[in-house]
DSSP file (Angstrom, degrees, kcal/mol; ACC not computed):
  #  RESIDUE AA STRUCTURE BP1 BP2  ACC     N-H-->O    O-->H-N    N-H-->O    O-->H-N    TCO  KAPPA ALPHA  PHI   PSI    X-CA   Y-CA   Z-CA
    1    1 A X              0   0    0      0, 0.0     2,-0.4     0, 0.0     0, 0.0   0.000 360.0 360.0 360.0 127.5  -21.4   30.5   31.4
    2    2 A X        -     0   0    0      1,-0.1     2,-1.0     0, 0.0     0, 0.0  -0.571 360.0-129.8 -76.1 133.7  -19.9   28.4   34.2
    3    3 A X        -     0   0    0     -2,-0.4    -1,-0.1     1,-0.1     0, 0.0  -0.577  20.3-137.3 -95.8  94.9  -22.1   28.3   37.3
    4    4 A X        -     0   0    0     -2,-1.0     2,-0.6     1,-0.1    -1,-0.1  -0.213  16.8-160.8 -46.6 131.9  -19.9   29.2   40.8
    5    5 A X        +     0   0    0     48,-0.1    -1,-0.1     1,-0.1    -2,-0.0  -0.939  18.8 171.3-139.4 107.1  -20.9   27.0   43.3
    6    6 A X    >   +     0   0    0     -2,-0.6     3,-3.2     1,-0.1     2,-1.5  -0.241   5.5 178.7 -74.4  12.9  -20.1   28.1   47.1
    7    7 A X  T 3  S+     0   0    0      1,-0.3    -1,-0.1     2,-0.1    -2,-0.0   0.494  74.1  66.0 -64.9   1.7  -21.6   25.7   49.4
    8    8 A X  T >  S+     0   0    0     -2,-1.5     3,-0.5     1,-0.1     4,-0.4   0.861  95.7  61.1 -68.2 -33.0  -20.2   27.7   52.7
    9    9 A X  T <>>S+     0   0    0     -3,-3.2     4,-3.7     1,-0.3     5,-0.7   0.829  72.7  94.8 -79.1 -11.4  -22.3   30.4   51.8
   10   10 A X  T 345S+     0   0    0     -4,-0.3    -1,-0.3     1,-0.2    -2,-0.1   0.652  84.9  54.2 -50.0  11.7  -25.4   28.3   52.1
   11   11 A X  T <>5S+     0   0    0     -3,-0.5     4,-1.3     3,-0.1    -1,-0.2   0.701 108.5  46.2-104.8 -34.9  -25.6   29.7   55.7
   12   12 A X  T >45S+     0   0    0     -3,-0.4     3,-1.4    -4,-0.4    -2,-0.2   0.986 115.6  49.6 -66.0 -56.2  -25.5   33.4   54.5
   13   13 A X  T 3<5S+     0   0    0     -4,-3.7    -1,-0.1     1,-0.3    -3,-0.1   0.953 122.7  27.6 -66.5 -34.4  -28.1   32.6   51.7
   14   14 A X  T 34<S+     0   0    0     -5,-0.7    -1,-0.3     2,-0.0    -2,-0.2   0.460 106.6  94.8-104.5  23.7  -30.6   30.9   53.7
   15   15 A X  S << S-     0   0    0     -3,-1.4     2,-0.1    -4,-1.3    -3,-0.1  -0.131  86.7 -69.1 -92.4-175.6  -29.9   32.6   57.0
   16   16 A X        -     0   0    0     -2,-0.1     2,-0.2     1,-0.1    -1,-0.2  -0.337  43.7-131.1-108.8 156.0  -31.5   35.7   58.5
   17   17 A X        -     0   0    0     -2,-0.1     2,-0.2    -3,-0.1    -1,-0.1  -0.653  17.5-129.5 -99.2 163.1  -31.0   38.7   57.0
   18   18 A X        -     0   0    0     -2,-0.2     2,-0.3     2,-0.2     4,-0.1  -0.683  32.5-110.0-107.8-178.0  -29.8   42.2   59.4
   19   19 A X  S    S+     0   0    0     -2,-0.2     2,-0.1     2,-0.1     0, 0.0  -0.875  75.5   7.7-109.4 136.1  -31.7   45.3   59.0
   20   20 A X  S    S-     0   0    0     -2,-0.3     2,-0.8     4,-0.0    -2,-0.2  -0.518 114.1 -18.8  95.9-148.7  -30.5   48.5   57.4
   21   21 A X    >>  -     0   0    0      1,-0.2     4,-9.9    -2,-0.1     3,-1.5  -0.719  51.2-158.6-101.2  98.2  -26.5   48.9   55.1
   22   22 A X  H 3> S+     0   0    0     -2,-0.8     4,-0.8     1,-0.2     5,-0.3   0.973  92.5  61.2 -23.1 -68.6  -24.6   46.0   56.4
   23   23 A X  H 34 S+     0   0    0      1,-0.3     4,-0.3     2,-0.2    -1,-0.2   0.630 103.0  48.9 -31.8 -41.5  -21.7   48.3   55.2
   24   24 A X  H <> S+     0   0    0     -3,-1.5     4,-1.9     2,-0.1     3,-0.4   0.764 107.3  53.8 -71.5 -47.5  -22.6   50.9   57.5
   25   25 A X  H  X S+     0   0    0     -4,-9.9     4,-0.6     1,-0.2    -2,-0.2   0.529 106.2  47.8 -92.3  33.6  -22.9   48.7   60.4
   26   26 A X  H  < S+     0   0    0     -4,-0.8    -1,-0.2     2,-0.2    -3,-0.1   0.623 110.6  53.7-111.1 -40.2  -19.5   47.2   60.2
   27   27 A X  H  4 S+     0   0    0     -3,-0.4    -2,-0.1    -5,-0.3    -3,-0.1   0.836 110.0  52.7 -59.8 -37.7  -18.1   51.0   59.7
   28   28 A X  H  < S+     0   0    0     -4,-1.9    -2,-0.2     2,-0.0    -3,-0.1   0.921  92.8  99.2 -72.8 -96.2  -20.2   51.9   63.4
   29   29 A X     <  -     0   0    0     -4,-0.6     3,-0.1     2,-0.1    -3,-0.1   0.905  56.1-165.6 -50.4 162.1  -18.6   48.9   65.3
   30   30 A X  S    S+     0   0    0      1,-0.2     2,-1.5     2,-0.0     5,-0.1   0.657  70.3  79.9-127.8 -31.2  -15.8   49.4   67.5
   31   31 A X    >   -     0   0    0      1,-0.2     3,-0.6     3,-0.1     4,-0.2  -0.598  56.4-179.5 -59.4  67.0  -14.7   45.5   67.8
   32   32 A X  G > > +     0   0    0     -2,-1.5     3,-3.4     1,-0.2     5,-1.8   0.905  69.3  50.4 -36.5 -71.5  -12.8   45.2   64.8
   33   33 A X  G > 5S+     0   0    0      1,-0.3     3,-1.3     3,-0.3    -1,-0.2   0.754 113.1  43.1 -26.8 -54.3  -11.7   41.6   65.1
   34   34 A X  G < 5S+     0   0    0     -3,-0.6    -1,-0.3     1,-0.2    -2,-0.2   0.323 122.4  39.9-100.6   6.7  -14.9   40.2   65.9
   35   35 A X  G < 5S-     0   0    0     -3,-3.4    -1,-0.2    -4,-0.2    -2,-0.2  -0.063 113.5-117.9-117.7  19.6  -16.6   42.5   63.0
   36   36 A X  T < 5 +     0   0    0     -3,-1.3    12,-2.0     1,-0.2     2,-0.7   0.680  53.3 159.9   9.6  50.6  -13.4   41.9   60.4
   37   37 A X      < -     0   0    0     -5,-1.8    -1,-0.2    10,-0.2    10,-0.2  -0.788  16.7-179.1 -87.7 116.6  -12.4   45.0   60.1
   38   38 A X        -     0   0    0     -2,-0.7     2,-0.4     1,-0.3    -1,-0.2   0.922  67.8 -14.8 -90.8 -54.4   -9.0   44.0   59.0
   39   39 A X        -     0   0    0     -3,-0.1     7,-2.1    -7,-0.1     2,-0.5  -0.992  54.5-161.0-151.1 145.9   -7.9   48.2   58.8
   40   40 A X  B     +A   45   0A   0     -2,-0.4     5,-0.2     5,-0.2     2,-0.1  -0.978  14.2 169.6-134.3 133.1   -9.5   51.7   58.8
   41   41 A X        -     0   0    0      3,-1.6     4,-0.0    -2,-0.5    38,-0.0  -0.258  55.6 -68.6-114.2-137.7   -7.9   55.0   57.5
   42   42 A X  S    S+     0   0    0     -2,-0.1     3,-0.1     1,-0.1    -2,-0.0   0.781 125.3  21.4-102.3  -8.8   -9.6   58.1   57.0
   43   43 A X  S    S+     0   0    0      1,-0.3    20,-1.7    33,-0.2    21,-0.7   0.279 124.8  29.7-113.7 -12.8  -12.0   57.8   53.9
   44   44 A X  E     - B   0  62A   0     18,-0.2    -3,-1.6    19,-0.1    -1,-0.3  -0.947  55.0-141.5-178.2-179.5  -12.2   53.9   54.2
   45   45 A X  E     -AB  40  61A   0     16,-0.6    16,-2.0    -2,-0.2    -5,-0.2  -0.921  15.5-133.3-149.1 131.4  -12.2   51.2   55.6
   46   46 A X  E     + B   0  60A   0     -7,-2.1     2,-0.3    -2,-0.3    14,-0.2  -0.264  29.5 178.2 -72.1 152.2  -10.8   47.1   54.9
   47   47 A X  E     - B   0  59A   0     12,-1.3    12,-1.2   -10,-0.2     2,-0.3  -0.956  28.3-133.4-155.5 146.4  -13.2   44.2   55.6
   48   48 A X        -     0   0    0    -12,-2.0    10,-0.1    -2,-0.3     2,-0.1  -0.764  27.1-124.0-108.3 164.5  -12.9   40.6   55.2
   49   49 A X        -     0   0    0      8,-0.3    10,-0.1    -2,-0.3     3,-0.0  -0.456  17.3-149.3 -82.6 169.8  -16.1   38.8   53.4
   50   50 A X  S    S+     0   0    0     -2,-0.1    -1,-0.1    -3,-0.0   -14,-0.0   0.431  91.5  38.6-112.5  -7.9  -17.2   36.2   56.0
   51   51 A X  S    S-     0   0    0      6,-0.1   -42,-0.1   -40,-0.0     3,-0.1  -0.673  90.3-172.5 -98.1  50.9  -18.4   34.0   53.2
   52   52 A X        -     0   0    0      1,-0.1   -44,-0.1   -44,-0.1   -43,-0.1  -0.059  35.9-146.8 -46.6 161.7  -15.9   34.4   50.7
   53   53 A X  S    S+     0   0    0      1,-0.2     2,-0.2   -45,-0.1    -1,-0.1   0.661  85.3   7.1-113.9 -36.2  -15.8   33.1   47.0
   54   54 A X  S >  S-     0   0    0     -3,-0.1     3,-0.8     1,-0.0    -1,-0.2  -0.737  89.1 -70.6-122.5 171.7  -11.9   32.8   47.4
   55   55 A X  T 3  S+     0   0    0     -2,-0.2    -2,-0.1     1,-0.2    -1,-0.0  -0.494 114.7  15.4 -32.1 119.6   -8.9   32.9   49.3
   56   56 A X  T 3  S+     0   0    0     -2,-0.2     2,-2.3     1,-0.1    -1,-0.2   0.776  80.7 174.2  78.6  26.2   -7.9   36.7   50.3
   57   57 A X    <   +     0   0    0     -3,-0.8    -8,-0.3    -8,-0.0    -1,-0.1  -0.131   6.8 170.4 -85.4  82.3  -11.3   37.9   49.6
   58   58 A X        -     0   0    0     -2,-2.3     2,-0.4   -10,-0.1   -10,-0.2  -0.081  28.3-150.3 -60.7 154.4  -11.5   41.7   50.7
   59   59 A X  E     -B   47   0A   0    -12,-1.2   -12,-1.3   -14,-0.1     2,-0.4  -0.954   5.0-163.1 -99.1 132.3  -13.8   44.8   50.5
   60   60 A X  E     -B   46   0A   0     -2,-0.4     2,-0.3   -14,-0.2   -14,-0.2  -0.972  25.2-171.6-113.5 119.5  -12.4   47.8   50.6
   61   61 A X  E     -B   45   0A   0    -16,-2.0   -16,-0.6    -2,-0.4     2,-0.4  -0.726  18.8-131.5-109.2 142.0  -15.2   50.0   51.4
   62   62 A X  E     -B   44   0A   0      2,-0.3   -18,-0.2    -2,-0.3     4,-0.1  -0.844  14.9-134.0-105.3 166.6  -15.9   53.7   51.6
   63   63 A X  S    S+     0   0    0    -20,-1.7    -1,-0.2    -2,-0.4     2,-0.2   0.904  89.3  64.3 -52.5 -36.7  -17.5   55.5   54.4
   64   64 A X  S    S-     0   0    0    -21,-0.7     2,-0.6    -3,-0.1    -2,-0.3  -0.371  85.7-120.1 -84.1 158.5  -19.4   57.1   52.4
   65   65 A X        +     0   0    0     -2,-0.2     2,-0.2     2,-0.0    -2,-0.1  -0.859  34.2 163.7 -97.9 127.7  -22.2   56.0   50.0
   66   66 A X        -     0   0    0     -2,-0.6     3,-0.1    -4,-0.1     6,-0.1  -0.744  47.8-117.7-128.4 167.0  -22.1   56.6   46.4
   67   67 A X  S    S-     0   0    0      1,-0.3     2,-0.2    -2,-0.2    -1,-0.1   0.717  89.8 -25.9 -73.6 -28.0  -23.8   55.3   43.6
   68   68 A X  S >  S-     0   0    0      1,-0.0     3,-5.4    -3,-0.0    -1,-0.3  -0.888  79.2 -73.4-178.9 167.0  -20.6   53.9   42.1
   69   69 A X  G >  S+     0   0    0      1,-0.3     3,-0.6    -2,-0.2     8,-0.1   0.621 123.8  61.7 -24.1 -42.5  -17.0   54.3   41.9
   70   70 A X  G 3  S+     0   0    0      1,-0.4     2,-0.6    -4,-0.0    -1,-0.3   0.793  94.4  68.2 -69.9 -26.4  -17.2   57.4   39.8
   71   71 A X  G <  S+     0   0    0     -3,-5.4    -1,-0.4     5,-0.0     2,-0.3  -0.127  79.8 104.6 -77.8  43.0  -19.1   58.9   42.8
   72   72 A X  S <  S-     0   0    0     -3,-0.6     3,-0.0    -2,-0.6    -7,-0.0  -0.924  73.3-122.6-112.8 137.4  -15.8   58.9   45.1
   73   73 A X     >  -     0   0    0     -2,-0.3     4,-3.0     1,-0.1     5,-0.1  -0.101  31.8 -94.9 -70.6-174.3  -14.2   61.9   45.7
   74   74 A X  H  > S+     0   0    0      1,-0.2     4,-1.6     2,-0.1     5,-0.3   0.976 133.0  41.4 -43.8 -81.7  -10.2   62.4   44.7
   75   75 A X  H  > S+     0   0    0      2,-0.2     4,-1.1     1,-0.2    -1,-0.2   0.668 113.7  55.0 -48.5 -27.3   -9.3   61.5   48.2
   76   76 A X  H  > S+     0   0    0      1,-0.1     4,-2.8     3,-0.1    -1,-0.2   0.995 118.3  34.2 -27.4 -76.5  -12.1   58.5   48.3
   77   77 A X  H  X S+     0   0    0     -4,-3.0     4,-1.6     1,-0.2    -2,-0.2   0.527 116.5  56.4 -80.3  -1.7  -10.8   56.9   45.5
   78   78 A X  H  X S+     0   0    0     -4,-1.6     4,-2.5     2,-0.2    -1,-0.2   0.886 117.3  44.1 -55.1 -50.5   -6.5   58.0   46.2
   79   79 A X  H  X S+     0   0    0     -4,-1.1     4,-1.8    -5,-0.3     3,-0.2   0.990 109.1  50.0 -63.5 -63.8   -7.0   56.3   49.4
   80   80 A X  H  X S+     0   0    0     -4,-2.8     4,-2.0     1,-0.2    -1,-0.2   0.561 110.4  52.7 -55.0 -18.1   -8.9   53.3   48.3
   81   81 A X  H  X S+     0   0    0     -4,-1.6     4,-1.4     2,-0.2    -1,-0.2   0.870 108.7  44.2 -16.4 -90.9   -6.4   52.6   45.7
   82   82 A X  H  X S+     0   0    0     -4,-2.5     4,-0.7    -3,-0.2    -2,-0.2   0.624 116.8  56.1 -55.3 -29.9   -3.2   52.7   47.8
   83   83 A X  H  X S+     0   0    0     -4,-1.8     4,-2.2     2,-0.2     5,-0.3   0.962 110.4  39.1 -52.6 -66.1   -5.4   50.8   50.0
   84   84 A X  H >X S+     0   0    0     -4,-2.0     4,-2.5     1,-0.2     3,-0.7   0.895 114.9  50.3 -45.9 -52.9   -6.1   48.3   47.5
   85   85 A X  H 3X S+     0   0    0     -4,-1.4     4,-0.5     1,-0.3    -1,-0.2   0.713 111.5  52.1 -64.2 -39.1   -2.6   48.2   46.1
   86   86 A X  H 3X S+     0   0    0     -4,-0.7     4,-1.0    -3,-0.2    -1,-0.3   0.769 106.3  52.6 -67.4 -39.2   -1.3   47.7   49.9
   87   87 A X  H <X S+     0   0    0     -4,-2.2     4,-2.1    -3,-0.7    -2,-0.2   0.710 108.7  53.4 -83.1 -44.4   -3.8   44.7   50.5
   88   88 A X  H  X S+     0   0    0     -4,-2.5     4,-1.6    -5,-0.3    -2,-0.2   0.773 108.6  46.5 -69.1 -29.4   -2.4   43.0   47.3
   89   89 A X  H  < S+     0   0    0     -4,-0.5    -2,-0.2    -5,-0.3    -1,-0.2   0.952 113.7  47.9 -78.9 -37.8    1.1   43.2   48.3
   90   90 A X  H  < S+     0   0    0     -4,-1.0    -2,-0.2     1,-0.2    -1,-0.2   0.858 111.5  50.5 -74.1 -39.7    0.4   41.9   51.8
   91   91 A X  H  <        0   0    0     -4,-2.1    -1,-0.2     1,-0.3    -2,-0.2   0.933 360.0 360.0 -71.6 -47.8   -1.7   39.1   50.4
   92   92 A X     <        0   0    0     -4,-1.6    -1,-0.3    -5,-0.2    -2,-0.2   0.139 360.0 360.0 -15.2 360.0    1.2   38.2   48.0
């Protein structure tokens, strides 16, 4: 296996960690811009990584917490799709 090697993220890995669901507290925020919240609909919400592994790397996140994809409702996973699928074109 070939070993990814990041060395921007060396601030995230040895940097201070925040307390509670990162995930949540990007969802809370009301400053998009200055939290990357690139777009929010109504079941989830776009984010840009701030240590990225690549070019155009996103999470498309839901509000909610599940254990894994299969735990998204219809409408979760409808949204986050079209989301996805929208995000791809734009990056394109």
């Amino acid at each position: 296996m070939q070993t990814l090697w990041a060395p921007w993220r060396m601030t995230y890995i040895t940097g201070p960690r925040e307390g509670g669901c990162i995930l949540c507290s990007k969802a809370a925020v009301t400053d998009d811009p200055a939290n990357l919240v690139l777009a929010r609909w109504k079941w989830a919400y776009v984010l840009m990584n701030l240590y990225p592994y690549n070019s155009g790397h996103l999470m498309i996140v839901p509000y909610r917490h599940t254990a894994d994809f299969s735990g998204l409702t219809k409408d979760e996973n409808a949204e986050i799709m079209a989301t996805s699928a929208r995000c791809m074109k734009i990056m394109k």
